[in-house]
MARKENU-470108 format. One record per residue: residue number from 1; residue in three letters; x, y, z of N, C-alpha, C, O in turn. Coordinates in nm, 3 decimals, always signed. Example, Ala and Ser with C-alpha at 12.3 -4.5 7.8 and 13.67 -1.06 7.14 Angstrom:
<num:1 | residu:ALA | n.u:+1.319 | n.v:-0.569 | n.w:+0.780 | ca.u:+1.230 | ca.v:-0.450 | ca.w:+0.780 | c.u:+1.320 | c.v:-0.330 | c.w:+0.780 | o.u:+1.424 | o.v:-0.332 | o.w:+0.846>
<num:2 | residu:SER | n.u:+1.285 | n.v:-0.225 | n.w:+0.708 | ca.u:+1.367 | ca.v:-0.106 | ca.w:+0.714 | c.u:+1.290 | c.v:+0.003 | c.w:+0.787 | o.u:+1.341 | o.v:+0.114 | o.w:+0.804>
REM end
This chain:
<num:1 | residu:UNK | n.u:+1.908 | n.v:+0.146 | n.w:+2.962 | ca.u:+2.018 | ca.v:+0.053 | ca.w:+2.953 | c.u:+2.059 | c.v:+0.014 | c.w:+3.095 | o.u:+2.014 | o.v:+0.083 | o.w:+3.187>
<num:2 | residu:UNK | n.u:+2.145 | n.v:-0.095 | n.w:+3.126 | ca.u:+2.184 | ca.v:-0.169 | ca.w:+3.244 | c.u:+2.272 | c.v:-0.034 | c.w:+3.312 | o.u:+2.254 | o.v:+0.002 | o.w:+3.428>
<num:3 | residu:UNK | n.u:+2.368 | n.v:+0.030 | n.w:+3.218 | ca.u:+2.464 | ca.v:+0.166 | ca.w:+3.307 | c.u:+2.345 | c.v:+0.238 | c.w:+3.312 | o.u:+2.385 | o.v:+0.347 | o.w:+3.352>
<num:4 | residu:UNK | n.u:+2.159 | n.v:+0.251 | n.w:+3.291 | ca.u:+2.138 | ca.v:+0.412 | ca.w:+3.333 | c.u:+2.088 | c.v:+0.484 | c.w:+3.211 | o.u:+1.978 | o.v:+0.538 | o.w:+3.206>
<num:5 | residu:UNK | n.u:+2.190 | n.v:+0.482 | n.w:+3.095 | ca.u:+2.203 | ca.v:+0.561 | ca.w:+2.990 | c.u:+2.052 | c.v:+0.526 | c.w:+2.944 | o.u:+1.999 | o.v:+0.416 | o.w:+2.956>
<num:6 | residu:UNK | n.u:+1.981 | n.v:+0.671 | n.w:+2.877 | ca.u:+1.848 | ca.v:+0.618 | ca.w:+2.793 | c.u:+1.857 | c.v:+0.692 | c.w:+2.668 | o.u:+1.879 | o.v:+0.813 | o.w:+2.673>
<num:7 | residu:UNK | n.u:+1.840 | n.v:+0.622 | n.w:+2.533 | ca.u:+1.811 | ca.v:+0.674 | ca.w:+2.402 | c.u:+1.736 | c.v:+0.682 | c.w:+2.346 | o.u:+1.705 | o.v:+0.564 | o.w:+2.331>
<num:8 | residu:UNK | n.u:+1.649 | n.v:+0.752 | n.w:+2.278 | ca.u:+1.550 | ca.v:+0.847 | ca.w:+2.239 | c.u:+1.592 | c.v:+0.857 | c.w:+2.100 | o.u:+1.703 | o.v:+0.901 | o.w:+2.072>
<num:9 | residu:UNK | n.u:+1.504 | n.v:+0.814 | n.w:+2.004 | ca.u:+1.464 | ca.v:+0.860 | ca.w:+1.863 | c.u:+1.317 | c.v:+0.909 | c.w:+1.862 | o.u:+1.215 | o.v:+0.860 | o.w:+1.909>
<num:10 | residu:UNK | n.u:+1.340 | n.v:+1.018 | n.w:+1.796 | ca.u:+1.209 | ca.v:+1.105 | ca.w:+1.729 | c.u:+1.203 | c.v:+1.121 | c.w:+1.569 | o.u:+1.291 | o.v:+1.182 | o.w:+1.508>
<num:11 | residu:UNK | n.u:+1.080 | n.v:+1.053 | n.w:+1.496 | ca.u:+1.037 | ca.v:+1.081 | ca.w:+1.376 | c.u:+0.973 | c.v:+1.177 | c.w:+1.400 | o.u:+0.894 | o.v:+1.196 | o.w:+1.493>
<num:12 | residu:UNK | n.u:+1.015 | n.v:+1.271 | n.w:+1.286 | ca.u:+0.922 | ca.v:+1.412 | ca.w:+1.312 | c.u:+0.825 | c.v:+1.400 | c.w:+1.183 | o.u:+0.704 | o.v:+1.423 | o.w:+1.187>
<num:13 | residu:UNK | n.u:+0.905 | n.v:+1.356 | n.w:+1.051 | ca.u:+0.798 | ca.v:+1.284 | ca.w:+0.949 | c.u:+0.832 | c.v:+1.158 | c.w:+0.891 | o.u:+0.912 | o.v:+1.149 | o.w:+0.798>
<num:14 | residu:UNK | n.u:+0.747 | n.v:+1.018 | n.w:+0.966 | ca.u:+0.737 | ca.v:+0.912 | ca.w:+0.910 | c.u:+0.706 | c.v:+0.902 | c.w:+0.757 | o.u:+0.638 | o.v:+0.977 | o.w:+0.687>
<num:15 | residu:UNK | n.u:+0.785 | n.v:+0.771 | n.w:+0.719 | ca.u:+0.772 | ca.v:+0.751 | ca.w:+0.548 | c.u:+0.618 | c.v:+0.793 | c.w:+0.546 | o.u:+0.540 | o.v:+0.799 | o.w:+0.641>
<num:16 | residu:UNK | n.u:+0.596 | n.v:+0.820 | n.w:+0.418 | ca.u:+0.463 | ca.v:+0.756 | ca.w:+0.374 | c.u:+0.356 | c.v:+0.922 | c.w:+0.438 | o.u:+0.236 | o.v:+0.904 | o.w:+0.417>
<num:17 | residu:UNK | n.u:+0.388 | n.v:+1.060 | n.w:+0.505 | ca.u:+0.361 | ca.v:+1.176 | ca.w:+0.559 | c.u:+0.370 | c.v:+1.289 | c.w:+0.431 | o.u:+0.457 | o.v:+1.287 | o.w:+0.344>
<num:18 | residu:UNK | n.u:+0.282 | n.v:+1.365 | n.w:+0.439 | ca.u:+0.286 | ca.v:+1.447 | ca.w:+0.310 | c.u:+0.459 | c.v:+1.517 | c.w:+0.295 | o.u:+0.502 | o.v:+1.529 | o.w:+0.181>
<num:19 | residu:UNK | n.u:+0.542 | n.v:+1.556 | n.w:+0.403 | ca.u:+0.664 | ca.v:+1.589 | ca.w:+0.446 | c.u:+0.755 | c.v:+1.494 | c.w:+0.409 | o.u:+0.868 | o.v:+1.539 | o.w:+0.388>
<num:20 | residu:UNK | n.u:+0.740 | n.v:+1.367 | n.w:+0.393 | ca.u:+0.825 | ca.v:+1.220 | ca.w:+0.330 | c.u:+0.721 | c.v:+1.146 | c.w:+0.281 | o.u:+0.627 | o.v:+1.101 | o.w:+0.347>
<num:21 | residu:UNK | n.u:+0.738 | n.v:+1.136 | n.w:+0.171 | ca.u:+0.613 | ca.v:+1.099 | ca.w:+0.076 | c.u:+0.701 | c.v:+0.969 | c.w:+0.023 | o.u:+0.821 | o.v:+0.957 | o.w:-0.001>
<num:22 | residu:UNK | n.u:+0.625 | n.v:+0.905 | n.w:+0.017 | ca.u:+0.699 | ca.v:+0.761 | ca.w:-0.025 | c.u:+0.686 | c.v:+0.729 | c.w:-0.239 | o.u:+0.599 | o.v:+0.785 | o.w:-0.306>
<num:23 | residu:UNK | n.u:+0.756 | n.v:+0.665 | n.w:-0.279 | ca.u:+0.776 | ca.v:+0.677 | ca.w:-0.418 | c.u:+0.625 | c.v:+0.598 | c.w:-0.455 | o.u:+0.529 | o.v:+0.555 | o.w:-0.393>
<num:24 | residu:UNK | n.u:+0.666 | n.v:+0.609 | n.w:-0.580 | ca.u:+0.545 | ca.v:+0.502 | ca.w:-0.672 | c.u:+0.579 | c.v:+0.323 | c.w:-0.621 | o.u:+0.486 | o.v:+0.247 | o.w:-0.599>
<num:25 | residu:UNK | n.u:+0.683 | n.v:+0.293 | n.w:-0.611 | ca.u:+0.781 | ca.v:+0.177 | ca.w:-0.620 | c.u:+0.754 | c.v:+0.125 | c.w:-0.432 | o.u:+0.703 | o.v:+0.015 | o.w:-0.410>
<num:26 | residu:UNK | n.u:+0.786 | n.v:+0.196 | n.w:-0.340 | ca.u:+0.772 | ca.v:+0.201 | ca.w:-0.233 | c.u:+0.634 | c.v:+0.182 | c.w:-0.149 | o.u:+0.630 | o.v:+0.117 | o.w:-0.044>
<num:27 | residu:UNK | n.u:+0.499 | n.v:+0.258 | n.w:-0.218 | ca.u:+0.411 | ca.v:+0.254 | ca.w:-0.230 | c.u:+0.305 | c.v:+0.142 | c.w:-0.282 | o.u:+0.197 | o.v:+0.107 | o.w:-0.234>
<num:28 | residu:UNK | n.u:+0.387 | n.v:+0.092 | n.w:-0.419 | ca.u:+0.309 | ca.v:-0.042 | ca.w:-0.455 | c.u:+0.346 | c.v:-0.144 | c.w:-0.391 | o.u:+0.267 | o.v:-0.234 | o.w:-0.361>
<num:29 | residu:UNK | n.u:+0.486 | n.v:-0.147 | n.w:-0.356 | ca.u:+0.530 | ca.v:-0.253 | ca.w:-0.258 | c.u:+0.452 | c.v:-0.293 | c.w:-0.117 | o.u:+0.423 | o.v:-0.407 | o.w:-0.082>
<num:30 | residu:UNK | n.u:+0.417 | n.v:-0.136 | n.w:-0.027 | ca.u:+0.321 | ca.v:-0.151 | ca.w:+0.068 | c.u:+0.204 | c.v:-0.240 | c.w:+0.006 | o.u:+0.203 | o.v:-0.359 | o.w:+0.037>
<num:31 | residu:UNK | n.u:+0.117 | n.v:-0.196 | n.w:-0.071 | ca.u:+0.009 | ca.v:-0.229 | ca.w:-0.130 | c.u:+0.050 | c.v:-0.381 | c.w:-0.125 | o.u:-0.003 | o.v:-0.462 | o.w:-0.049>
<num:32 | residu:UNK | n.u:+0.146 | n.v:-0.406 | n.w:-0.211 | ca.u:+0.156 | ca.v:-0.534 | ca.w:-0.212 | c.u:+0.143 | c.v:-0.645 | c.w:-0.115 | o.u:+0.056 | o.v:-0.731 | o.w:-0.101>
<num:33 | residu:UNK | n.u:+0.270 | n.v:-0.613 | n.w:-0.043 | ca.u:+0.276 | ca.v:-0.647 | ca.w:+0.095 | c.u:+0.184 | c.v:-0.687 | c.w:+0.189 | o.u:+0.200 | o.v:-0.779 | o.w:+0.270>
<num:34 | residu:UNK | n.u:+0.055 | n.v:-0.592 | n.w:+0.174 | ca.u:-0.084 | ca.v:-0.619 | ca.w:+0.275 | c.u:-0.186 | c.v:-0.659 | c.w:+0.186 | o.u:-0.305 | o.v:-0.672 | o.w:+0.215>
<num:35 | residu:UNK | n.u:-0.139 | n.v:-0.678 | n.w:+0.088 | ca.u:-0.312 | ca.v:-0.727 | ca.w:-0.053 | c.u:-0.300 | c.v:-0.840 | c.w:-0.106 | o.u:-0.395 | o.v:-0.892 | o.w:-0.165>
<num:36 | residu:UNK | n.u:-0.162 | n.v:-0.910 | n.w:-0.094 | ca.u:-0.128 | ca.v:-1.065 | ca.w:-0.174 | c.u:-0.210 | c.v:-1.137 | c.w:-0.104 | o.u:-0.302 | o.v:-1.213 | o.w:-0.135>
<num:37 | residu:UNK | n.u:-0.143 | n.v:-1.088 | n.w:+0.044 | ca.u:-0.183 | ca.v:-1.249 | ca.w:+0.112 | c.u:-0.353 | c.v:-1.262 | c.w:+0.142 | o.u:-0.393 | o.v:-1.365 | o.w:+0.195>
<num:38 | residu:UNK | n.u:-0.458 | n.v:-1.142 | n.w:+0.102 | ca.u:-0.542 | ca.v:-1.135 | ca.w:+0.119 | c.u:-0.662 | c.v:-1.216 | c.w:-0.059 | o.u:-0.745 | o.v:-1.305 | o.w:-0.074>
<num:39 | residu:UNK | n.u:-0.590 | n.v:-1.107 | n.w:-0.152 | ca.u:-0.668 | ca.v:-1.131 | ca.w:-0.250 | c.u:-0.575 | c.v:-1.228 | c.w:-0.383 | o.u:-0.611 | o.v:-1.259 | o.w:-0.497>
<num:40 | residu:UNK | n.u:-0.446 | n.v:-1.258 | n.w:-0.308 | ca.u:-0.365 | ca.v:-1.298 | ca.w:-0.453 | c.u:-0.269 | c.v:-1.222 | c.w:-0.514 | o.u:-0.286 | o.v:-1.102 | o.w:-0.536>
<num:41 | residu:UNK | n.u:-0.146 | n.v:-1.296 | n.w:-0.552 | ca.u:-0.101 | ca.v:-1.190 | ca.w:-0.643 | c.u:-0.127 | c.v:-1.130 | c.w:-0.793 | o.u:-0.070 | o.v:-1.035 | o.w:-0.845>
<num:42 | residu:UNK | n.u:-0.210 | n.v:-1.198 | n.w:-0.838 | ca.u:-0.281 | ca.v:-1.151 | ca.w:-0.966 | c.u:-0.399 | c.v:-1.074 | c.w:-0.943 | o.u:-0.443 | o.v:-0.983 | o.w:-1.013>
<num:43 | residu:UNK | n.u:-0.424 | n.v:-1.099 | n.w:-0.889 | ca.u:-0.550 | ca.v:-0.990 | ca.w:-0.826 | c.u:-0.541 | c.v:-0.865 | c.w:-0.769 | o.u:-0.611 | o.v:-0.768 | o.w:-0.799>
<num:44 | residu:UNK | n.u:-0.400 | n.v:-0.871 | n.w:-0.639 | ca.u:-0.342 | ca.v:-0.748 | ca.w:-0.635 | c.u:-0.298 | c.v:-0.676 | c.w:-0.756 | o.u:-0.322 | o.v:-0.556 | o.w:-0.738>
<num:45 | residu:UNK | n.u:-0.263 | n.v:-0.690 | n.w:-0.830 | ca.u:-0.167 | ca.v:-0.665 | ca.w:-0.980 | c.u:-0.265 | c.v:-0.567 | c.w:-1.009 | o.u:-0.256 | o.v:-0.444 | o.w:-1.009>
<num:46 | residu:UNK | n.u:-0.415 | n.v:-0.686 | n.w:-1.047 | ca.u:-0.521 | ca.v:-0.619 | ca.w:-1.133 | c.u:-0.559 | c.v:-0.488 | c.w:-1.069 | o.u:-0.548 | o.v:-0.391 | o.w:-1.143>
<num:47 | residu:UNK | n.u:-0.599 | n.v:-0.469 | n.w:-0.954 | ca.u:-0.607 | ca.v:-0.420 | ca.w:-0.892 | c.u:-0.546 | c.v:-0.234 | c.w:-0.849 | o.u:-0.603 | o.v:-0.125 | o.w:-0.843>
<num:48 | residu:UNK | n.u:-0.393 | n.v:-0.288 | n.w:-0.826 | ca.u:-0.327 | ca.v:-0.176 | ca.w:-0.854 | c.u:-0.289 | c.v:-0.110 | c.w:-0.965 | o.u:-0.264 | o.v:+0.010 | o.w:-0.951>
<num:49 | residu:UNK | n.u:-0.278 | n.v:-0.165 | n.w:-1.083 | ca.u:-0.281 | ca.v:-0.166 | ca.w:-1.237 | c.u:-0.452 | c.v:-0.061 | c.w:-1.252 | o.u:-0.452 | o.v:+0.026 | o.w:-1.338>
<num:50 | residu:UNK | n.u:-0.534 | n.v:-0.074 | n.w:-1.198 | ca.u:-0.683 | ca.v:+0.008 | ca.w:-1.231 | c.u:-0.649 | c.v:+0.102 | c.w:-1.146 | o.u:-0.635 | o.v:+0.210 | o.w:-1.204>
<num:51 | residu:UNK | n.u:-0.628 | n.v:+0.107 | n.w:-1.011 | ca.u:-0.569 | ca.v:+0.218 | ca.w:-0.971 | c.u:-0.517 | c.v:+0.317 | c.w:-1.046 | o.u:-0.569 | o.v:+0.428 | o.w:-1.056>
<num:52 | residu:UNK | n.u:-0.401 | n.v:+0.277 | n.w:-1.107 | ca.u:-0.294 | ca.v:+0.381 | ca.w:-1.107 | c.u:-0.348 | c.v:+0.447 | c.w:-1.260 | o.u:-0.306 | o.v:+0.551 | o.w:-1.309>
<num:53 | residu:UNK | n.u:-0.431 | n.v:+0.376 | n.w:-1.308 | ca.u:-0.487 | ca.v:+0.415 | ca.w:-1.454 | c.u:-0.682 | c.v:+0.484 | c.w:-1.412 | o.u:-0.763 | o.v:+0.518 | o.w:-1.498>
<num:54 | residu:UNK | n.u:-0.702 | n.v:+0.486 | n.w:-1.282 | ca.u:-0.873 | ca.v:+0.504 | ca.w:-1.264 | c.u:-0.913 | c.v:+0.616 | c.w:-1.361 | o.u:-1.032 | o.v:+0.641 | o.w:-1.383>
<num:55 | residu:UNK | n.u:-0.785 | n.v:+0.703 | n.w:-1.434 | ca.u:-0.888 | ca.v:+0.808 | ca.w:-1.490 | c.u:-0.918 | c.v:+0.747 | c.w:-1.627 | o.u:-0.979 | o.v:+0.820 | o.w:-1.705>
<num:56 | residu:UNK | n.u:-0.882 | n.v:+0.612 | n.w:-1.672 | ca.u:-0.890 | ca.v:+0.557 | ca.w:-1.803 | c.u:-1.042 | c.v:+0.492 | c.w:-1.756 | o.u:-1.117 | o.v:+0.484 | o.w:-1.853>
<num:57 | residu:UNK | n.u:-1.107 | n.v:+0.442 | n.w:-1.621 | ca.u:-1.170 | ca.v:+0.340 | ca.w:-1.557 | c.u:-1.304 | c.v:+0.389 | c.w:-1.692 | o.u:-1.308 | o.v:+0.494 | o.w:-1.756>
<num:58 | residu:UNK | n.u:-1.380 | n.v:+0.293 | n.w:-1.696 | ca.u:-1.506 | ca.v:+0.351 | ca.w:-1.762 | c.u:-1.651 | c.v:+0.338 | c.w:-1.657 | o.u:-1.763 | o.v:+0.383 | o.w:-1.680>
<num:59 | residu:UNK | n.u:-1.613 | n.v:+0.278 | n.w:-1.562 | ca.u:-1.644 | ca.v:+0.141 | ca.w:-1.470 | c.u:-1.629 | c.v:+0.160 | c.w:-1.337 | o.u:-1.614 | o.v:+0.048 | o.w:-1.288>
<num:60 | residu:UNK | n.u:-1.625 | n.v:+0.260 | n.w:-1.236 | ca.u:-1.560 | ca.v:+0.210 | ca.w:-1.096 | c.u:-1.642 | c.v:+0.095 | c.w:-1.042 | o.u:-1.615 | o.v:+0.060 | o.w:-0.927>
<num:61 | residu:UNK | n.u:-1.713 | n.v:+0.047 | n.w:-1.090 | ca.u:-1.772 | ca.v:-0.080 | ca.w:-1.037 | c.u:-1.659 | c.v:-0.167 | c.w:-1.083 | o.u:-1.655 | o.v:-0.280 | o.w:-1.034>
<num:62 | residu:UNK | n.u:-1.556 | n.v:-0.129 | n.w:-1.179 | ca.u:-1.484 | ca.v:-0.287 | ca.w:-1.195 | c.u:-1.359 | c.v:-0.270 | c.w:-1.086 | o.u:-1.280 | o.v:-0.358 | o.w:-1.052>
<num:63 | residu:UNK | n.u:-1.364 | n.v:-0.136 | n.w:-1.041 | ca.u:-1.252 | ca.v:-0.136 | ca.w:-0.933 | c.u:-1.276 | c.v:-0.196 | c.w:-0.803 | o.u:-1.194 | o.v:-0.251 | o.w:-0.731>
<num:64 | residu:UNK | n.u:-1.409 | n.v:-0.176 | n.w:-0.782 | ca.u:-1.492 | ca.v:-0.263 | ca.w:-0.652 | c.u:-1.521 | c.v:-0.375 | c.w:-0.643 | o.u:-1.533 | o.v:-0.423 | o.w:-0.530>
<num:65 | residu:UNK | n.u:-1.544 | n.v:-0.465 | n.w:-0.771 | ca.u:-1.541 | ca.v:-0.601 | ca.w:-0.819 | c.u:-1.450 | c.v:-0.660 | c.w:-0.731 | o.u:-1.463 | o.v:-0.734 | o.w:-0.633>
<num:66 | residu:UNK | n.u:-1.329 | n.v:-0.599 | n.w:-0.803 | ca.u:-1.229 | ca.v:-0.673 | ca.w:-0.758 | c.u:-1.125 | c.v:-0.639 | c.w:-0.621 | o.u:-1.006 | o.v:-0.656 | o.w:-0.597>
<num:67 | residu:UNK | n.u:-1.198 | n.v:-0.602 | n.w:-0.575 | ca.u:-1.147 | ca.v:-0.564 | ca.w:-0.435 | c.u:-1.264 | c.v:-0.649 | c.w:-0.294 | o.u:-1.248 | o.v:-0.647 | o.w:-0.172>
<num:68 | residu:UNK | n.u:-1.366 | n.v:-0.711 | n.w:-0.369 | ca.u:-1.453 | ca.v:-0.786 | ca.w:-0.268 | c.u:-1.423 | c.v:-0.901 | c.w:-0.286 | o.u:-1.403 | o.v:-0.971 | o.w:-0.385>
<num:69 | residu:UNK | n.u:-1.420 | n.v:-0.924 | n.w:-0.122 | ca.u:-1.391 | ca.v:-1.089 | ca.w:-0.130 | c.u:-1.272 | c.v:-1.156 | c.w:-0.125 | o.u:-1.176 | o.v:-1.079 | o.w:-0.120>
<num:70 | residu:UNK | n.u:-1.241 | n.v:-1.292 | n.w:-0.123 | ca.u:-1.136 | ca.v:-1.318 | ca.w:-0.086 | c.u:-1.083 | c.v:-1.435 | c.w:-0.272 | o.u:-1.145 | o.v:-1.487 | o.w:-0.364>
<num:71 | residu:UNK | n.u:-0.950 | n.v:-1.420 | n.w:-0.235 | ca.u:-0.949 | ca.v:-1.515 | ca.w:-0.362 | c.u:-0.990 | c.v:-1.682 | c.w:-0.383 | o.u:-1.016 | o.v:-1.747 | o.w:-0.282>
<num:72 | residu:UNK | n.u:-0.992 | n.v:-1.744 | n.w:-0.512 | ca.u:-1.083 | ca.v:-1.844 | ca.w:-0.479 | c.u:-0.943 | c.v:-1.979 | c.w:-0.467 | o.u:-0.971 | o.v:-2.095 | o.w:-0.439>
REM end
């Protein structure tokens, strides 16, 4: 600072660290956040929707499907 003074923050566990584990809600939001603007928001959806169900998957090829590529 201009008087001198210096302040200091320390994360000891950032969100999202096995120690602060971020929610389901918090988590899809990230996802979201970095996968719309890439694949869509219906595509993200699909996407995280097979996720959160992969032990139903019959298929992990349909989880890889839709994770290549960009949307059309």
């Amino acid at each position: 600072m201009a008087s001198g003074e210096a302040y200091v923050s320390q994360v000891d566990f950032p969100k999202g660290s096995v120690q602060n584990p971020m929610s389901d809600d918090e988590l899809r939001a990230k996802f979201e956040s970095l996968s719309v603007p890439v694949v869509g928001r219906a595509r993200a959806a699909r996407i995280a929707d097979t996720v959160v169900a992969i032990e139903k998957c019959p298929d992990v090829g349909q989880l890889m499907r839709l994770t290549m590529g960009r949307a059309g």
